[in-house]
Backbone of each chain as ProteinMPNN parsed JSONL, in Angstrom:
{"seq_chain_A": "XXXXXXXXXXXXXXXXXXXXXXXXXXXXXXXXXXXXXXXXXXXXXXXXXXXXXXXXXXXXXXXXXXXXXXXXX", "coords_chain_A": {"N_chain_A": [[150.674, 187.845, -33.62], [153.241, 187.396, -31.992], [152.088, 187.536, -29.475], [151.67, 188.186, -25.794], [153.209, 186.597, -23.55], [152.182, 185.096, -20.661], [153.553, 184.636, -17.829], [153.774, 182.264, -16.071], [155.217, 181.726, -13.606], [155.821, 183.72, -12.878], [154.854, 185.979, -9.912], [152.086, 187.301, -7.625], [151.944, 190.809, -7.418], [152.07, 191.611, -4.276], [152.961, 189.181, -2.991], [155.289, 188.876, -4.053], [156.426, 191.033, -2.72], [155.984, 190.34, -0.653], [153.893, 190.309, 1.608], [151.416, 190.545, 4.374], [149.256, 191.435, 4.907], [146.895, 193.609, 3.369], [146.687, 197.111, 4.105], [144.069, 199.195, 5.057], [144.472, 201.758, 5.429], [146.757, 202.607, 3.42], [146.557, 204.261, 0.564], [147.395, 205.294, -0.973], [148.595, 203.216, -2.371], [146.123, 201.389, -2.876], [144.442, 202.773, -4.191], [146.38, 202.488, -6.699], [145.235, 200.003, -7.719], [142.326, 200.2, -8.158], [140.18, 201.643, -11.185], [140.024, 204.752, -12.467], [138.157, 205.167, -12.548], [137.55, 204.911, -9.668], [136.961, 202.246, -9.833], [137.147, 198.659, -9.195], [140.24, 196.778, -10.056], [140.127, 194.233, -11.829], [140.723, 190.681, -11.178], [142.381, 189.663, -12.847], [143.472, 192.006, -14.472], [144.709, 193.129, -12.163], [146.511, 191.119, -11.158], [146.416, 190.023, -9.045], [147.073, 187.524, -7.277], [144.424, 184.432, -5.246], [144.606, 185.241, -2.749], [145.241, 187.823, -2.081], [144.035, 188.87, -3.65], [141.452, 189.18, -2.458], [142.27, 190.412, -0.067], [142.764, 193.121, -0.787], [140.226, 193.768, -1.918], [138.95, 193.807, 0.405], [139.994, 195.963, 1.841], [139.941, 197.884, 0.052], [137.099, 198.753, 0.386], [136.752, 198.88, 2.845], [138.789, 201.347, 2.965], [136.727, 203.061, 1.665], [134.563, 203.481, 2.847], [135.35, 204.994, 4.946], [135.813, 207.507, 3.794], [138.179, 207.51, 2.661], [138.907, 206.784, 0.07], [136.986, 206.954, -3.138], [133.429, 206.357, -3.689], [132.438, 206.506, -5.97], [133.995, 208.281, -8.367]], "CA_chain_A": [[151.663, 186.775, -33.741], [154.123, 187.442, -30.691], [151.159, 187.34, -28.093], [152.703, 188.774, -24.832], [152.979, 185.588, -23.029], [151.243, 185.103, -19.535], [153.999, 183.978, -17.359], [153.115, 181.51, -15.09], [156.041, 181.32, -12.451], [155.0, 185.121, -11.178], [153.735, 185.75, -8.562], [151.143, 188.292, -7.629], [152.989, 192.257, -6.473], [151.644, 191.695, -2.815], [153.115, 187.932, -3.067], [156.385, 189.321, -4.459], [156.495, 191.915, -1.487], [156.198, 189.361, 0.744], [152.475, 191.565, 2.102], [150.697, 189.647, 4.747], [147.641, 191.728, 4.331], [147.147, 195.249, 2.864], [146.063, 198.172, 5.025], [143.08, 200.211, 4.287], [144.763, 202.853, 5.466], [147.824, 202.433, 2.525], [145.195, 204.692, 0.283], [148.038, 205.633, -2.206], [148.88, 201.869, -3.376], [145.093, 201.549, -3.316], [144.446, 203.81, -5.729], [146.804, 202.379, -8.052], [144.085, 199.106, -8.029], [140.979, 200.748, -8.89], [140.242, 202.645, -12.483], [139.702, 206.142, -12.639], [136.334, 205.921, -11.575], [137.201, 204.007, -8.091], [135.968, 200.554, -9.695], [138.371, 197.85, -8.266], [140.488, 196.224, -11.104], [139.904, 192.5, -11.505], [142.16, 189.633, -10.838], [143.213, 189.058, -14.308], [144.226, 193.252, -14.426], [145.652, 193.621, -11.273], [147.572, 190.314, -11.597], [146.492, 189.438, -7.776], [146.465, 185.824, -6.072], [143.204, 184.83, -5.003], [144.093, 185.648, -1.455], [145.696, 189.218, -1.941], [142.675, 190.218, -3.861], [140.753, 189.51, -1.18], [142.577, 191.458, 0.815], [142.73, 194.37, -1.453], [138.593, 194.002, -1.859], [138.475, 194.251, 1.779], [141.046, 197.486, 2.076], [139.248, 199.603, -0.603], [135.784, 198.867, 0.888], [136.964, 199.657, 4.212], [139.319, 202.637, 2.714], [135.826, 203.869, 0.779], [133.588, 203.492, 4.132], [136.326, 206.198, 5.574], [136.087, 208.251, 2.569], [139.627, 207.588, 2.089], [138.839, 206.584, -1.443], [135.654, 207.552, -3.623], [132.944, 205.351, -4.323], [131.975, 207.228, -7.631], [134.895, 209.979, -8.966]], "C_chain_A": [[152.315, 186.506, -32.392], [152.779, 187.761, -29.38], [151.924, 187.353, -26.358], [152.179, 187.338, -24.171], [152.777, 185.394, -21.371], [152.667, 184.484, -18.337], [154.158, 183.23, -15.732], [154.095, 181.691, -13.667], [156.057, 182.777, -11.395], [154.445, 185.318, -10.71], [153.057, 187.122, -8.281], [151.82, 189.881, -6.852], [152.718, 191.978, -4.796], [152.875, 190.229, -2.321], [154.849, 188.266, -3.441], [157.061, 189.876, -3.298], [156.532, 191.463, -0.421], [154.958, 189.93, 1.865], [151.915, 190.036, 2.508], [149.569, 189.928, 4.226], [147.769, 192.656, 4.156], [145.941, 195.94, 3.82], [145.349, 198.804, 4.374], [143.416, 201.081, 4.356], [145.985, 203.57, 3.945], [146.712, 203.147, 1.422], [146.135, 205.298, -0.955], [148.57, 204.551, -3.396], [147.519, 200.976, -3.362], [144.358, 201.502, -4.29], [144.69, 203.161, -6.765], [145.97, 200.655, -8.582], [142.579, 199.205, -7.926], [141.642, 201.232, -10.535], [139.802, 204.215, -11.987], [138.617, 206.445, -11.978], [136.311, 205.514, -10.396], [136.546, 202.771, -8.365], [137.248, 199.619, -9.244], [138.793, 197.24, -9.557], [139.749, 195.141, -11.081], [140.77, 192.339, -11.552], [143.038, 189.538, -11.739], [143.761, 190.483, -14.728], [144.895, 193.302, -13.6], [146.733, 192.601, -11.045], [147.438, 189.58, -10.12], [146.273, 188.265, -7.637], [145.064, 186.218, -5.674], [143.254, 185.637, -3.682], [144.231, 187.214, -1.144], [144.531, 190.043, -2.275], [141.574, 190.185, -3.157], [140.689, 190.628, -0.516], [142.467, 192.996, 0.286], [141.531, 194.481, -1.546], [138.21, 195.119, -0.397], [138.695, 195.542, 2.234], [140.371, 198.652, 1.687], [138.321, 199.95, -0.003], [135.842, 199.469, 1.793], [137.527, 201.013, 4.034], [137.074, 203.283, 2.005], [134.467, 204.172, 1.927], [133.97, 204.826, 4.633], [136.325, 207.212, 4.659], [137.582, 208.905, 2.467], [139.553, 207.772, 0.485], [137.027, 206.564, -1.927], [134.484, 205.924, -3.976], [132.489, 205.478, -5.749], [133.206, 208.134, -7.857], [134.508, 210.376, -9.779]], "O_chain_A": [[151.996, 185.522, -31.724], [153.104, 188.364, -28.357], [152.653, 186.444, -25.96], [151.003, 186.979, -24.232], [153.826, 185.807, -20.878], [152.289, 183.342, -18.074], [154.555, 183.664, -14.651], [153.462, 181.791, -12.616], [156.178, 182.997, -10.19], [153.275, 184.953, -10.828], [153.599, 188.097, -8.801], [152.125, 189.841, -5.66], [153.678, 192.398, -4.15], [153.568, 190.381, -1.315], [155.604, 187.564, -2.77], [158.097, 189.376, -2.86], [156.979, 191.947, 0.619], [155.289, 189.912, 3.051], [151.845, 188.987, 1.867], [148.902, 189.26, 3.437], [148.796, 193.12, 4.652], [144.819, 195.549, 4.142], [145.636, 199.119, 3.219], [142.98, 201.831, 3.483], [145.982, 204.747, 3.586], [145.72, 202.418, 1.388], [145.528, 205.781, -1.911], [148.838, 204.708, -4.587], [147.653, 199.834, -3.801], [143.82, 200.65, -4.996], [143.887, 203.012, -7.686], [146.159, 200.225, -9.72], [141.816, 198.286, -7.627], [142.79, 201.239, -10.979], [139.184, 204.425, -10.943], [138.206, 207.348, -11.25], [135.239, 205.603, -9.798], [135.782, 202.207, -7.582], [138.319, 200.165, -8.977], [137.863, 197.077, -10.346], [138.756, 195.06, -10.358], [141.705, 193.096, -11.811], [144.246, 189.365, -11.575], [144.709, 190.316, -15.495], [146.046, 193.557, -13.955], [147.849, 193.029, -10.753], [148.2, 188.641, -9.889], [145.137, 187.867, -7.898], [144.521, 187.322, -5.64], [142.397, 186.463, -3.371], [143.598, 187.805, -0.27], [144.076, 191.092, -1.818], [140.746, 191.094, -3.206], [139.816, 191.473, -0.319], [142.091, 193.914, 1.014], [141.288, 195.636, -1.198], [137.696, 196.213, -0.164], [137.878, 196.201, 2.877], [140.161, 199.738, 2.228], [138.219, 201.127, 0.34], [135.219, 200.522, 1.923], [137.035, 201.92, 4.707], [136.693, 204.319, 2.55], [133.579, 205.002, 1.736], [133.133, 205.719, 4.764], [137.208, 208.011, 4.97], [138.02, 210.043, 2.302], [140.037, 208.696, -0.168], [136.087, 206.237, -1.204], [134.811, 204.807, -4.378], [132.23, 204.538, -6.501], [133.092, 209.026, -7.016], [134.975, 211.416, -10.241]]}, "seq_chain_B": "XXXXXXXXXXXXXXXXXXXXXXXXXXXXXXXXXXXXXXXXXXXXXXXXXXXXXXXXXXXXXXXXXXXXXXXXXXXXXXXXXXXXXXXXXXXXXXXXXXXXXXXXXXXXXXXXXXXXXXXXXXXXXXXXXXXXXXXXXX", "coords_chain_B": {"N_chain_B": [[143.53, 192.554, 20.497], [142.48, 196.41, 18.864], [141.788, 198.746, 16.276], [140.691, 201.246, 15.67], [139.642, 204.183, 13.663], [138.761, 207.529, 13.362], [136.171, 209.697, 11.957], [136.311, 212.895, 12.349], [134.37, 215.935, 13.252], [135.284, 218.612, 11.854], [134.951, 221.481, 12.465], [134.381, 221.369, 15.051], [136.745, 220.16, 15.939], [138.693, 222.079, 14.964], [138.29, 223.968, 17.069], [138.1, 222.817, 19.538], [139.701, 220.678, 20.235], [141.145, 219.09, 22.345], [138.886, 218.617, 23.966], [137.501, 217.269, 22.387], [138.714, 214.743, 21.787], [139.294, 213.861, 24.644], [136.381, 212.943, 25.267], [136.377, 210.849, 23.142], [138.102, 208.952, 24.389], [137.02, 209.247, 26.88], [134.953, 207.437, 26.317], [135.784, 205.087, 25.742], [137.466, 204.342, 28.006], [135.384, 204.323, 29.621], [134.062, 202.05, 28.466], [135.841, 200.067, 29.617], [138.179, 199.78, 27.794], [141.653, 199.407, 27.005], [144.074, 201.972, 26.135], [145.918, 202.277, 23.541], [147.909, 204.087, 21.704], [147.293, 206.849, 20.046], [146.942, 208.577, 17.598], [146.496, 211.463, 15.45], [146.076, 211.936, 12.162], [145.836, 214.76, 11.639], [143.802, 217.739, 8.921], [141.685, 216.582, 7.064], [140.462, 216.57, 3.181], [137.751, 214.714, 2.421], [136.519, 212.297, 0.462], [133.934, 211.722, -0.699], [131.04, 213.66, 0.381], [130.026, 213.497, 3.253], [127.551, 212.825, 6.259], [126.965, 215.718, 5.263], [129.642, 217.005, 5.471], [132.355, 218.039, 3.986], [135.158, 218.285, 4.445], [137.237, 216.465, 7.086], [138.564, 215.666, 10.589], [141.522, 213.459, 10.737], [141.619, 210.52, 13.528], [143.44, 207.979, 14.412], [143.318, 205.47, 16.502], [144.41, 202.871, 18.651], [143.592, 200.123, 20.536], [142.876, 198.026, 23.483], [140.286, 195.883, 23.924], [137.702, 194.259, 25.773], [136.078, 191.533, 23.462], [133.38, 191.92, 23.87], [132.951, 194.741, 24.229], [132.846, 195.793, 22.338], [130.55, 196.128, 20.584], [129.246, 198.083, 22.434], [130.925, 199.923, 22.38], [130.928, 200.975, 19.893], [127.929, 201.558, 18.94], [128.25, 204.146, 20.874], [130.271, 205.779, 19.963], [128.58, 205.612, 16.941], [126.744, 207.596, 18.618], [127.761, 209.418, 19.285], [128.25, 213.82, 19.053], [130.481, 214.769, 18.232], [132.102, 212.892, 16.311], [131.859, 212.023, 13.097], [132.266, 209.633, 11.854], [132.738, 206.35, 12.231], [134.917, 203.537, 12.243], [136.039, 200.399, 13.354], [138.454, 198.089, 13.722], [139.859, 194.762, 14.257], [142.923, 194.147, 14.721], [145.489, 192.217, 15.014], [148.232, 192.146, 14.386], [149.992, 194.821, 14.929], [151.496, 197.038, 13.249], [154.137, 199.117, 12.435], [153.262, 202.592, 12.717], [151.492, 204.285, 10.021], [152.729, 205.16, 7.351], [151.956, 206.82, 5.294], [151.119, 209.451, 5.864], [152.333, 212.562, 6.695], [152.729, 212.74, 10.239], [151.345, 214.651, 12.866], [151.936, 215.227, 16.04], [150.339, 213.835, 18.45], [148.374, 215.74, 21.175], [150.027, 215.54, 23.865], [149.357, 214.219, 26.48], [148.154, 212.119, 25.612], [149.216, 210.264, 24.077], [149.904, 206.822, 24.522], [153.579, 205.368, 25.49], [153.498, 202.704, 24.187], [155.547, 199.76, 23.118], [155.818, 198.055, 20.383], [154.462, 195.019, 20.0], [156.748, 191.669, 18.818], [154.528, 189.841, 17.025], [154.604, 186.472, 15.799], [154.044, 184.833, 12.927], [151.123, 185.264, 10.933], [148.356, 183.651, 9.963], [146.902, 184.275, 6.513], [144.212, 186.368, 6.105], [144.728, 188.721, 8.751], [143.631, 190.661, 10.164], [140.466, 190.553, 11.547], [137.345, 190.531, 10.383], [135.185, 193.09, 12.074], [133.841, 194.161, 10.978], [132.243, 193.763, 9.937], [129.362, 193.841, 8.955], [129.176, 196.518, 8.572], [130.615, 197.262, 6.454], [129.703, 195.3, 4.308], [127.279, 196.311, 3.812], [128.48, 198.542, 2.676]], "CA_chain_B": [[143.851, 194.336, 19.825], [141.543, 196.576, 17.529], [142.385, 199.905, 15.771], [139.896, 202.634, 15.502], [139.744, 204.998, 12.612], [137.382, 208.368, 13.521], [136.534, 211.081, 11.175], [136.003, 214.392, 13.831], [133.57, 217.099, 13.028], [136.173, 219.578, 11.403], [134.581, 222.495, 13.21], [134.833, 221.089, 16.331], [138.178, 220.149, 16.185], [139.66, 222.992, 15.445], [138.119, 224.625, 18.182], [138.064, 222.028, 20.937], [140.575, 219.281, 19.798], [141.265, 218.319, 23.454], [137.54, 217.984, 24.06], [137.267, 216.196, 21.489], [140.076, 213.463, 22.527], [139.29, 213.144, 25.755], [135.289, 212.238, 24.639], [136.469, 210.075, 22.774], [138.964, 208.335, 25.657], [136.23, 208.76, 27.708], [133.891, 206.743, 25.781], [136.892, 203.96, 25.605], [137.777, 203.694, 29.151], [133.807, 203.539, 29.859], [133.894, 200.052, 27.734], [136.947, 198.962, 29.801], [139.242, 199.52, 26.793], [143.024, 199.736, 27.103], [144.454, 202.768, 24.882], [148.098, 202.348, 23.812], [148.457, 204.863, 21.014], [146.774, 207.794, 19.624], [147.574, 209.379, 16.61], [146.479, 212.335, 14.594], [146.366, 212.802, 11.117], [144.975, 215.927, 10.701], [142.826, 217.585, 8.619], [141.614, 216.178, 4.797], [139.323, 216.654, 2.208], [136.522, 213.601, 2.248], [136.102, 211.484, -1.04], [132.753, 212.133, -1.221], [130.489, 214.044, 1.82], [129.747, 212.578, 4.74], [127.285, 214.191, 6.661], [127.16, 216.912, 5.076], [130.894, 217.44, 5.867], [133.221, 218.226, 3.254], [136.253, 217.891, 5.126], [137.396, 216.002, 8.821], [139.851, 215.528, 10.84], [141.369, 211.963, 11.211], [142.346, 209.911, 14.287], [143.605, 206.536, 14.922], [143.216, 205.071, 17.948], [144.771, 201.806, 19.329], [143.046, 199.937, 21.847], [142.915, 196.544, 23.77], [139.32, 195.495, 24.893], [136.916, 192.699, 25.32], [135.411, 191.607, 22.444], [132.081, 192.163, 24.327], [132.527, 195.966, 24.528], [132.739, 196.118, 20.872], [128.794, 196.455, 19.845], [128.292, 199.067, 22.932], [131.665, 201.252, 21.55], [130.627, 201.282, 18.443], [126.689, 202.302, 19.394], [128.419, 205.538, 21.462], [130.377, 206.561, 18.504], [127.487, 206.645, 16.595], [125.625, 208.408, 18.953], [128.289, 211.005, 19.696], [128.467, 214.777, 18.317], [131.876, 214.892, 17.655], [132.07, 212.316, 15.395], [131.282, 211.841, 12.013], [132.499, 208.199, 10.952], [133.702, 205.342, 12.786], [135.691, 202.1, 11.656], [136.56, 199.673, 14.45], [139.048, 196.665, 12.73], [140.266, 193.972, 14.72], [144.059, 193.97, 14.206], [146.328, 191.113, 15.912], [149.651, 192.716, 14.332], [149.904, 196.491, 14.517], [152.785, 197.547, 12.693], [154.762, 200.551, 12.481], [152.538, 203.075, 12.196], [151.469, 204.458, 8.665], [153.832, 206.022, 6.745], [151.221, 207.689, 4.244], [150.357, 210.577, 6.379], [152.778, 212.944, 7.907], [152.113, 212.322, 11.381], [151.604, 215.733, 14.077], [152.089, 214.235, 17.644], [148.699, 214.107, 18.845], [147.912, 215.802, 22.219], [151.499, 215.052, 24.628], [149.074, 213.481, 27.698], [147.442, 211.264, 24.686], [149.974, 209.181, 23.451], [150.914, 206.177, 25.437], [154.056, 204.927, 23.852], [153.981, 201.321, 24.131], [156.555, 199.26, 21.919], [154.962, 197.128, 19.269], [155.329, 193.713, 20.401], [156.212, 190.815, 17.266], [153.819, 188.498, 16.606], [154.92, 185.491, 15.08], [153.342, 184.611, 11.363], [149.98, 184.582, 10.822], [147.831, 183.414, 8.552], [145.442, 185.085, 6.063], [143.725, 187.839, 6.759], [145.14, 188.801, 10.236], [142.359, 191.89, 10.551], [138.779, 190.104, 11.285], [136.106, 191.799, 9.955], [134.773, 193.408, 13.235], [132.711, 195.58, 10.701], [131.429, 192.904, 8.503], [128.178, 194.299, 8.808], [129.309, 197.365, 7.945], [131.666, 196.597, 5.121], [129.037, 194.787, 3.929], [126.443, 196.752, 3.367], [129.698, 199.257, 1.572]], "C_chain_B": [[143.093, 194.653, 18.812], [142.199, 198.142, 17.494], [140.97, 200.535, 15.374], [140.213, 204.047, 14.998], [138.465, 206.339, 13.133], [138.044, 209.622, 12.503], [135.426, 211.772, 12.194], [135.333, 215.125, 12.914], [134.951, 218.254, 13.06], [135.944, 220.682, 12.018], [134.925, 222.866, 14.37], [136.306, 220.732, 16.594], [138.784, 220.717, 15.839], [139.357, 223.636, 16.392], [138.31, 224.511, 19.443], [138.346, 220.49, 20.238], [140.533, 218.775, 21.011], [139.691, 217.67, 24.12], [136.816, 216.875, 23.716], [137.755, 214.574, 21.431], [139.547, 213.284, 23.579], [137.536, 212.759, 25.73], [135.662, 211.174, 24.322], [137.211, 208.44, 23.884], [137.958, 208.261, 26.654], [135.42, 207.935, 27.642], [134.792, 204.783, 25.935], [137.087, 203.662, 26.947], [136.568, 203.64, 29.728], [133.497, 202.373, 29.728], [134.741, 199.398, 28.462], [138.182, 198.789, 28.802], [140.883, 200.102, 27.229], [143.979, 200.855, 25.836], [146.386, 202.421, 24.883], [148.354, 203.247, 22.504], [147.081, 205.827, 20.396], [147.393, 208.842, 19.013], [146.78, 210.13, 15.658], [147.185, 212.614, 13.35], [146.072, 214.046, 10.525], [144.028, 215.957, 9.99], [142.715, 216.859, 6.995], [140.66, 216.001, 4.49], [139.094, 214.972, 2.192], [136.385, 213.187, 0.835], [134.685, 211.567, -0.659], [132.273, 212.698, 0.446], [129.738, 213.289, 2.827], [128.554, 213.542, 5.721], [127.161, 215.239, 6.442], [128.776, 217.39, 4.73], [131.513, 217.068, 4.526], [134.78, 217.552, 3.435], [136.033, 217.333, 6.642], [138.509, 215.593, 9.263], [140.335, 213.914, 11.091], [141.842, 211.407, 12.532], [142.068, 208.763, 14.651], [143.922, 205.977, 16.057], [143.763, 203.601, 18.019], [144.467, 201.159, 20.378], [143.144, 198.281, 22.422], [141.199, 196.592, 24.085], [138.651, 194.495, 24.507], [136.096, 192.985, 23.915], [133.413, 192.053, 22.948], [131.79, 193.514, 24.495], [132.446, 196.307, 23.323], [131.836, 196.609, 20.849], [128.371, 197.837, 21.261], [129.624, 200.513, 22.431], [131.014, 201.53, 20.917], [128.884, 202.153, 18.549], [127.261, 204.168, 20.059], [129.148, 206.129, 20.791], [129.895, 207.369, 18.022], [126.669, 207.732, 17.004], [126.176, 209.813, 19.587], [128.739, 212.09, 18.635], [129.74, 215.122, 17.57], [132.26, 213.82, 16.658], [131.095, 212.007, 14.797], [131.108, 210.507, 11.26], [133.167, 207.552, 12.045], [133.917, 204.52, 12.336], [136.244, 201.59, 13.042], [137.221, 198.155, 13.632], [139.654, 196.175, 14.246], [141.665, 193.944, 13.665], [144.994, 193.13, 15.222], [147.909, 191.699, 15.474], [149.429, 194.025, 14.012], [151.334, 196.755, 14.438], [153.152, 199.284, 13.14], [153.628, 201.346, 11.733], [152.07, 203.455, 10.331], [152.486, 205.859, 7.954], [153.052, 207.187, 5.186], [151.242, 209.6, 4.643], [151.611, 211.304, 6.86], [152.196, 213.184, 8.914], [152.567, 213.26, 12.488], [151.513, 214.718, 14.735], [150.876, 214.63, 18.027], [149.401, 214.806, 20.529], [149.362, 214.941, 23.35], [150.482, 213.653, 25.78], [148.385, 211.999, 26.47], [147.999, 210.344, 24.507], [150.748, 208.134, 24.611], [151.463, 205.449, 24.792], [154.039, 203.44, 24.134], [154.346, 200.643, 23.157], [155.532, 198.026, 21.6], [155.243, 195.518, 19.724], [154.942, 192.906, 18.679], [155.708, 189.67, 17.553], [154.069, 187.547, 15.304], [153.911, 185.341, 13.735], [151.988, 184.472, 11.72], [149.534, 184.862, 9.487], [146.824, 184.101, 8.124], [145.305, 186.208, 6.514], [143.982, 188.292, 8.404], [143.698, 189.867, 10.276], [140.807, 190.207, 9.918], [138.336, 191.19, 10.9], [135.264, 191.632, 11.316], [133.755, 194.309, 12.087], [132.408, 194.971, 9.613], [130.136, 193.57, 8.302], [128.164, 195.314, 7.923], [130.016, 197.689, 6.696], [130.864, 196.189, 4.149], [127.727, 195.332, 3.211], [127.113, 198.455, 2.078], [128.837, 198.513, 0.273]], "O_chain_B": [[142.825, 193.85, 17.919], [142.9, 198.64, 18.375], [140.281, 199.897, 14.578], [140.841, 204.899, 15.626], [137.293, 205.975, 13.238], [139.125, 210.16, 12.267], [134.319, 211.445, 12.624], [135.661, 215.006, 11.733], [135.49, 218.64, 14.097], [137.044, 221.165, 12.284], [135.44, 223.892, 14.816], [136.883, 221.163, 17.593], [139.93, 220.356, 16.105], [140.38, 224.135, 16.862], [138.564, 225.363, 20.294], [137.599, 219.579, 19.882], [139.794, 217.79, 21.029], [139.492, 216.555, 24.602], [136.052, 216.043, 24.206], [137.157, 213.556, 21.082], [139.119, 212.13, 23.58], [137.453, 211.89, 26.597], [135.394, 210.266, 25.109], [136.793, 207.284, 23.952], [137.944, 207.243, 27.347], [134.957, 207.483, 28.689], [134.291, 203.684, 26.173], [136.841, 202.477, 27.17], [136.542, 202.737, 30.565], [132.855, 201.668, 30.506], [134.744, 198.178, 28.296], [139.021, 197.896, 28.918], [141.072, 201.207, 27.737], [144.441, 200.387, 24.796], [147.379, 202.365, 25.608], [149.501, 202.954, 22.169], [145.95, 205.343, 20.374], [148.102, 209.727, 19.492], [146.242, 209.371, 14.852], [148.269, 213.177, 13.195], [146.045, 214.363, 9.336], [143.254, 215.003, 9.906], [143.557, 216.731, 6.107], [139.821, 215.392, 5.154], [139.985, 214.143, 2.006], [136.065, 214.09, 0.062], [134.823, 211.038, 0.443], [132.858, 212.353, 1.473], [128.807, 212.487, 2.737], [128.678, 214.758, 5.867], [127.214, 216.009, 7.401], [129.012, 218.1, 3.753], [131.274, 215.989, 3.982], [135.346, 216.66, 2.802], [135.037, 217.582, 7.322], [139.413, 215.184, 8.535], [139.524, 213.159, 11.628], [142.862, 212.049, 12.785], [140.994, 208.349, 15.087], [145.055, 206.154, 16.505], [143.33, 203.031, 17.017], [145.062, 201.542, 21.385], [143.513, 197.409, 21.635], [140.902, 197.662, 24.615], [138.725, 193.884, 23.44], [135.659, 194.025, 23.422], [132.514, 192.405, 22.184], [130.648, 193.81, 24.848], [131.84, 197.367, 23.17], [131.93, 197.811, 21.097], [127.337, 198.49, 21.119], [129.338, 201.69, 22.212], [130.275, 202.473, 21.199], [128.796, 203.33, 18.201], [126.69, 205.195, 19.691], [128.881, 207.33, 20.804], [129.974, 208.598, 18.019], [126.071, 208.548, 16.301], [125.61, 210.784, 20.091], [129.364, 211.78, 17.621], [129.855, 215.673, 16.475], [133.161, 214.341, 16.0], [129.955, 211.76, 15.192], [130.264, 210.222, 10.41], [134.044, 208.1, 12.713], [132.972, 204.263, 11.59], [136.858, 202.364, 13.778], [136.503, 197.326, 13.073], [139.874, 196.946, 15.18], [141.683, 193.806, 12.442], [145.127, 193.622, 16.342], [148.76, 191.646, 16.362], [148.802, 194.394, 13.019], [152.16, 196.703, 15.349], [152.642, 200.173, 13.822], [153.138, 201.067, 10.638], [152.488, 202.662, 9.487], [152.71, 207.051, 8.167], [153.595, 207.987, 4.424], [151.343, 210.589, 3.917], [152.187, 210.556, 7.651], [151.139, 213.811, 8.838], [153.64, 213.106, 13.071], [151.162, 213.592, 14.383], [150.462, 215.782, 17.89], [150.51, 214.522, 20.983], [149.428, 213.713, 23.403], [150.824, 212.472, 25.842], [148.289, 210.877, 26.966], [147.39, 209.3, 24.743], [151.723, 208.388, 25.317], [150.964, 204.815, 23.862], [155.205, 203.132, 24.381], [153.639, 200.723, 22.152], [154.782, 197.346, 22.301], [156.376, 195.039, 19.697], [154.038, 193.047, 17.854], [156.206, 188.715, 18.148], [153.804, 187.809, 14.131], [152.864, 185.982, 13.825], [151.619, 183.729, 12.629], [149.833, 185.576, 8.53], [145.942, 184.55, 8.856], [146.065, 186.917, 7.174], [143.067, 188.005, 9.176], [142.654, 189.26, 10.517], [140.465, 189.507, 8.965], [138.692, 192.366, 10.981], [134.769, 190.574, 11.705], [132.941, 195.11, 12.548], [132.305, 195.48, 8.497], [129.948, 193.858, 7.12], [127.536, 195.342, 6.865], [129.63, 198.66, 6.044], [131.136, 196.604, 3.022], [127.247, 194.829, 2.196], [126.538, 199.085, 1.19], [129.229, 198.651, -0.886]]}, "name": "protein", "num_of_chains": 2, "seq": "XXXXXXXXXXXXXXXXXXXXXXXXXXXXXXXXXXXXXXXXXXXXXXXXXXXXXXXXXXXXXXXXXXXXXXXXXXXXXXXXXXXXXXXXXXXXXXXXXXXXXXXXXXXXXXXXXXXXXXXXXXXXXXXXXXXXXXXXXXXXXXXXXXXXXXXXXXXXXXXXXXXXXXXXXXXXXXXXXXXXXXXXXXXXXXXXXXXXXXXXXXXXXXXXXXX"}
């Protein structure tokens, strides 16, 4: 019935934060956009703008090159 | 400006850390590169093995140089013993360092401190992908 409603006028946590671009090195707020296994959320989970989740694509990849972060856990 | 990420042969750097640094510095002012900071994070367990290597030590490097010395850094990296991993990013705003890590003072003659200068807004992705290739094939 009450369907949690989507609300349009927020804006994405990075976008909120006022985040030009996210550091690969930042490997603890990372984290908290993957799952368990190190897969990267999607847009519509993590709640990102297109351009943040860019940036966050780019971060993990580069964090997971460094074996900052796992590519399998 | 580009920022350089190396994971060190854990072995070797506890044994011959300064060796290890100034290799690396030597390999940098070979290309013509300008160092303005060098920082040590120590050591840490590897998300998955590298090399073989379990664990390595990290250090971030700060550098100025032409974009033309890029592709022969990056080749002497790879091709040196002491390191295990390199990342070379193109960064136009280098912030206050990272606040993840507590941060030992690398090496006293190592660190040159030069103050962060601010760069006005930019847009998008400020970091090029200097390691598209490599990113890429991630």
């Amino acid at each position: 019935m009450s369907k949690k409603q989507f609300n349009k006028t927020s804006k994405c946590r990075f976008c909120r934060m006022g985040a030009d671009d996210i550091d690969y090195k930042d490997t603890q707020n990372l984290q908290k956009l993957t799952t368990s296994q190190g897969k990267l959320f999607s847009r519509k989970r993590s709640g990102n703008c297109a351009r943040h989740q860019h940036s966050v694509k780019l971060s993990i990849k580069r964090a997971r090159f460094m074996a900052l972060l796992p590519f399998v856990a | 400006m580009y920022e350089a990420l190396f994971i060190i042969d854990n072995a070797r750097a506890n044994t011959e850390w300064d060796a290890a640094i100034k290799h690396i510095q030597d390999i940098l002012h070979k290309n013509g590169a300008e160092i303005l900071k060098t920082e040590k994070w120590g050591e840490k367990k590897l998300a998955y093995k590298v090399k073989g290597h379990k664990r390595g030590t990290y250090l971030l490097v700060h550098f100025n140089a032409k974009s033309t010395a890029i592709p022969t850094l990056r080749r002497d990296f790879q091709l040196s013993d002491y390191i295990v991993r390199s990342l070379i990013v193109k960064d136009d705003k280098i912030e206050e360092l990272s606040q993840i890590v507590p941060v030992e003072g690398a090496a006293p003659a190592v660190v040159v401190g030069k103050e962060v200068v601010e760069v006005p807004e930019i847009s998008l992705l400020t970091e090029e992908v200097v390691s598209a290739k490599v990113t890429d094939n991630v």
